[in-house]
Every structure is written in structure tokens, then in C-alpha cells.
KOLDOTOR-805127 format. One record per residue (C-alpha): residue number from 1; residue in three letters; chain; x, y, z. Coordinates in Angstrom, 1 decimal, decimal comma. Example, Ala and Ser with C-alpha at 12.3 -4.5 7.8 and 13.67 -1.06 7.14 Angstrom:
- n / res / chain / u / v / w
- 1 / ALA / A / 12,3 / -4,5 / 7,8 .
- 2 / SER / A / 13,7 / -1,1 / 7,1 .
***
This chain:
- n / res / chain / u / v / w
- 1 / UNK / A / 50,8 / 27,2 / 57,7 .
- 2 / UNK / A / 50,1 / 30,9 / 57,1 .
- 3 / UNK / A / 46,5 / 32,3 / 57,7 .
- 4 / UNK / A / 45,8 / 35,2 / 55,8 .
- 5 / UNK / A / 45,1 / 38,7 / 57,6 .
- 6 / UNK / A / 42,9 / 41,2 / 55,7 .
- 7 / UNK / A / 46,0 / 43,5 / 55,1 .
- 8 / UNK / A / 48,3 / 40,4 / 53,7 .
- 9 / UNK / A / 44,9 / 39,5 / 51,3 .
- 10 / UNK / A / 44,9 / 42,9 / 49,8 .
- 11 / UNK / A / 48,8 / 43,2 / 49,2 .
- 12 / UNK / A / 48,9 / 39,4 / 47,6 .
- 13 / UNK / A / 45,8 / 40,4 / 45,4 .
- 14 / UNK / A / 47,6 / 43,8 / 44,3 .
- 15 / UNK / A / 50,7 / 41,9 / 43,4 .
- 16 / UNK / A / 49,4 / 38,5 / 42,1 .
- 17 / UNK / A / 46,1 / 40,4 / 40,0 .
- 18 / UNK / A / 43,1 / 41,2 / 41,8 .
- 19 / UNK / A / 41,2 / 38,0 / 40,0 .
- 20 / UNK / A / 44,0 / 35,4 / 40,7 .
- 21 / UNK / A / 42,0 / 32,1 / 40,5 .
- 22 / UNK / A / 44,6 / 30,9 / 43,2 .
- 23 / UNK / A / 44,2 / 32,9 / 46,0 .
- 24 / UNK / A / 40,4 / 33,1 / 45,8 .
- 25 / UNK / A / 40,7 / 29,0 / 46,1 .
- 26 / UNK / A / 43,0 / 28,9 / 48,5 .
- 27 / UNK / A / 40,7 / 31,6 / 50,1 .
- 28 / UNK / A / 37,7 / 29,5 / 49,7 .
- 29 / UNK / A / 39,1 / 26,8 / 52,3 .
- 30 / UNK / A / 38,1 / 25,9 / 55,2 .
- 31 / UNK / A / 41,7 / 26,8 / 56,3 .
- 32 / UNK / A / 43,4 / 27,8 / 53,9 .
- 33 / UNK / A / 47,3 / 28,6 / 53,7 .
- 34 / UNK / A / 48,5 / 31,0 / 51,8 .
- 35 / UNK / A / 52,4 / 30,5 / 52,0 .
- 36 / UNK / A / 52,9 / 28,9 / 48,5 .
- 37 / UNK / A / 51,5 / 32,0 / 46,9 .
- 38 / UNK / A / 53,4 / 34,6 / 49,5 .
- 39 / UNK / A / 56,2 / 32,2 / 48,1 .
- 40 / UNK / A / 55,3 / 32,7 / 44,3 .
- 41 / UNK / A / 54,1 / 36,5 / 45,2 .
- 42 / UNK / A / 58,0 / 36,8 / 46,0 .
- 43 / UNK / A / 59,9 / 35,8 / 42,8 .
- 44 / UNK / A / 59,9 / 38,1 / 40,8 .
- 45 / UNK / A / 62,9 / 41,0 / 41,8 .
- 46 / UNK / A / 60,8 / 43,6 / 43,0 .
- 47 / UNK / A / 60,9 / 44,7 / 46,8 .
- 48 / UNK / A / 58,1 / 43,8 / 48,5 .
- 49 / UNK / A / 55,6 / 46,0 / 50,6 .
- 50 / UNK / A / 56,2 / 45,8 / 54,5 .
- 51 / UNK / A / 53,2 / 43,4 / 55,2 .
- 52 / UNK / A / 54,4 / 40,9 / 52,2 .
- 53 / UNK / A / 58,1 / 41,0 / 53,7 .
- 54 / UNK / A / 57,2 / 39,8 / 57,3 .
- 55 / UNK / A / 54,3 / 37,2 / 56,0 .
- 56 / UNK / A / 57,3 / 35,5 / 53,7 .
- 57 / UNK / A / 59,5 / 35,3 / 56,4 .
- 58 / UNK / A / 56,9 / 34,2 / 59,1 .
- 59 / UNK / A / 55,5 / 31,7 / 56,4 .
- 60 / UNK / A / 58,9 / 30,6 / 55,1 .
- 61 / UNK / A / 60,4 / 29,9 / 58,4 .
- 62 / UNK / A / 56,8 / 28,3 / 59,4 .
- 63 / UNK / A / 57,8 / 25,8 / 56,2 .
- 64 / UNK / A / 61,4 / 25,6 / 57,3 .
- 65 / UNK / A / 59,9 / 24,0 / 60,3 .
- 66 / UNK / A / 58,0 / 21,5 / 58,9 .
- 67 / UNK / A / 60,3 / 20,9 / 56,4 .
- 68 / UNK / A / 63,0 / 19,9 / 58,7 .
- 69 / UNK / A / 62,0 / 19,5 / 62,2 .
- 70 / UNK / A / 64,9 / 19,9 / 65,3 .
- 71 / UNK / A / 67,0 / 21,6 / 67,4 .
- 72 / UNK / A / 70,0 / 21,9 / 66,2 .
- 73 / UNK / A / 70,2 / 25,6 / 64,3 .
- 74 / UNK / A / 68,0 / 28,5 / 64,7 .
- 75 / UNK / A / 67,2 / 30,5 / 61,7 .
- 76 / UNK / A / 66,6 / 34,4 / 62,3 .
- 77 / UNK / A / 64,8 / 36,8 / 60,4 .
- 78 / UNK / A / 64,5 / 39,6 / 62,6 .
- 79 / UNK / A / 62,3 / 41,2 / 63,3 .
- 80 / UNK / A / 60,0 / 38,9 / 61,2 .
- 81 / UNK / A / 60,6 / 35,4 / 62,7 .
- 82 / UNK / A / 62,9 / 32,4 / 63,7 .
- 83 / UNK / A / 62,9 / 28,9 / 63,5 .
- 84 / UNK / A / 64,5 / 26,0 / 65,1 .
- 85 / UNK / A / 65,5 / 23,5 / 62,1 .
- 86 / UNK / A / 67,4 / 20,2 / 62,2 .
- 87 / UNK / A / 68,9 / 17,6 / 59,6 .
- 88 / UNK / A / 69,8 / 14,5 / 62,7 .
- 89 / UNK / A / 73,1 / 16,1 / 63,1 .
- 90 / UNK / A / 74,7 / 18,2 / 66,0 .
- 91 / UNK / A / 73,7 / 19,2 / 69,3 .
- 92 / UNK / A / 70,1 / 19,0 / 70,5 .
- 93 / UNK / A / 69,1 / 22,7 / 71,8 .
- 94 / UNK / A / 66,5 / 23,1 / 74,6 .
- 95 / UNK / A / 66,9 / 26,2 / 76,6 .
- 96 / UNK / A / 69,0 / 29,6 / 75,8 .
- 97 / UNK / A / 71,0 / 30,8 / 72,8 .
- 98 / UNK / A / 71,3 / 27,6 / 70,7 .
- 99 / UNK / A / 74,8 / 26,8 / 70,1 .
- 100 / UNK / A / 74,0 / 27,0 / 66,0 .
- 101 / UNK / A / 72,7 / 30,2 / 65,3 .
- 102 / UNK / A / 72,1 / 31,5 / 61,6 .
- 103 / UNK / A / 70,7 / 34,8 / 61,1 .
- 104 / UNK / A / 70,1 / 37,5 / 58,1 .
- 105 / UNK / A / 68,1 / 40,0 / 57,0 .
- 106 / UNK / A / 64,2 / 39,9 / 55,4 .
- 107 / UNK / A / 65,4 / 40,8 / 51,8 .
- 108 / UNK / A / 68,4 / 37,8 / 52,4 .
- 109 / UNK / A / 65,8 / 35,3 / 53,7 .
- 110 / UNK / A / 63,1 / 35,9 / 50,7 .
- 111 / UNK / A / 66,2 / 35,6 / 47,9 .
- 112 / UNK / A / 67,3 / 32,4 / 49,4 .
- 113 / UNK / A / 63,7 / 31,3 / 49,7 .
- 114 / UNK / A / 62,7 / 32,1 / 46,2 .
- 115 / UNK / A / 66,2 / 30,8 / 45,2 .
- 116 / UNK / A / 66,9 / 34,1 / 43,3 .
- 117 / UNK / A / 69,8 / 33,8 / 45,9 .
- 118 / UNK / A / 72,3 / 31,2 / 46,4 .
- 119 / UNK / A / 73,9 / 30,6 / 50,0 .
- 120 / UNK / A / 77,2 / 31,8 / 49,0 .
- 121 / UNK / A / 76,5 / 34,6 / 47,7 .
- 122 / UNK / A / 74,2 / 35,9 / 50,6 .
- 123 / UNK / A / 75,0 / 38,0 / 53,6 .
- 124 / UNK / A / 74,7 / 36,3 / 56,5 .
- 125 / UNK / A / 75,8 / 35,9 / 60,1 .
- 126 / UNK / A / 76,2 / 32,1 / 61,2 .
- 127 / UNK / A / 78,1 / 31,2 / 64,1 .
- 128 / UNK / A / 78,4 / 27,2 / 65,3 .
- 129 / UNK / A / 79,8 / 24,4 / 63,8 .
- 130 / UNK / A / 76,5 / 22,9 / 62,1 .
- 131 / UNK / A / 74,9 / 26,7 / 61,1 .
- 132 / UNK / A / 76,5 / 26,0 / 57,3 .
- 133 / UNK / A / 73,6 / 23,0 / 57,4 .
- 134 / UNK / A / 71,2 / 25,4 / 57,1 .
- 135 / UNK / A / 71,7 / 25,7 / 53,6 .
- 136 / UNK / A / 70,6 / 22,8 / 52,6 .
- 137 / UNK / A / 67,1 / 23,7 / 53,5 .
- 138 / UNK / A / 67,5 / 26,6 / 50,5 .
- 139 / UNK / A / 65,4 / 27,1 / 48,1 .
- 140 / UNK / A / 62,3 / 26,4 / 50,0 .
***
């Protein structure tokens, strides 16, 4: 879940329209979550503004998380966030460097999130014999 921070607020209302009938009722909750519309905020193929780039990562590797709970690989955005993720394969990770490690930059992380970027085509740094698993988790 993603809580919304003033700055964040302002940035998603500049991109989505300042009367988006989303946001003001996801807004409007008692907790709302704004990562579906950071998520939708992110389509389209222009860069985002710092404070939109680190709240998709940090939302999307938030979903990550729930989406597929474990271990077993470790998914980097630096400096944004990581995530541990698992699929009930490989080695269960507790303390240290995990032995599956994928990693890749904000601008890699919001293309494979958004699916305007396939896994093979994206630049990243994966070391471990179950890191590739982590594709599978793409488009979130």
C-alpha cells in the first residue's frame, strides 16, 4: 500500500488532471492507496518528475511483495526501494546478501512495471540461479 504525501498528491494531480475523479476517491478513504493510479500515472512515455519516480518504485515493489511473497530474490531499485519476492522455488534467504539478487534502474523498473518494457529487452543486473524468476512478476 502506498499512502500519499502532499508532494506525491500534487505531482499525480498535475499529471492525471487536477479534477481526476480517481484520485479525489481514492483520496476520500479512510486509507487510501494510491499505487494503481502512480501505476496508471506511469504509462504513458514521458519521464516522470523525481517524486513520481521513487513513489512507483516504492509502490511497485510494495505490490511486488504482496503479489508474490518470499525469500528467494531480491528486487533493487536503488535508491528508491527493494523487495524480497518468491514463486516456492530456490533457496530461502534470511540474513545478508540474498543468493538471488536482481537489480536495475528507476526508469527500467517503471517500463517493466507499466509493461512498456519487456524483460529481455531491459537492462538489468541479475546474479543467481533463480534471479530470471523475477520476470514473471512483470507487468505488475
Amino acid at each position: 500500500m502506498f499512502k500519499p504525501t502532499p508532494a506525491v498528491v500534487a505531482a499525480l494531480r498535475e499529471r492525471l488532471g487536477a479534477a481526476d475523479p480517481a484520485l479525489d476517491a481514492e483520496l476520500a478513504r479512510r486509507r487510501p492507496n494510491l499505487t494503481r493510479l502512480l501505476l496508471r500515472a506511469a504509462a504513458d512515455a514521458e519521464p516522470l518528475p523525481r517524486e513520481l519516480l521513487a513513489a512507483v518504485c516504492r509502490a511497485g515493489c510494495g505490490l511486488l511483495g504482496e503479489r508474490h511473497p518470499g525469500p528467494t530474490i531480491e528486487v533493487r531499485v536503488p535508491p528508491y526501494a527493494a523487495v524480497q519476492i518468491g514463486f516456492g522455488t530456490g533457496p530461502v534467504h534470511t540474513r545478508g546478501t540474498p543468493p538471488n539478487v536482481v537489480e536495475m534502474s528507476p526508469e527500467t523498473f517503471v517500463g517493466l512495471a507499466t509493461g512498456r518494457l519487456s524483460w529481455g529487452d531491459a537492462r538489468i543486473n541479475a546474479s543467481g540461479a533463480h534471479a530470471a524468476e523475477a520476470a514473471r512478476a512483470f507487468p505488475l
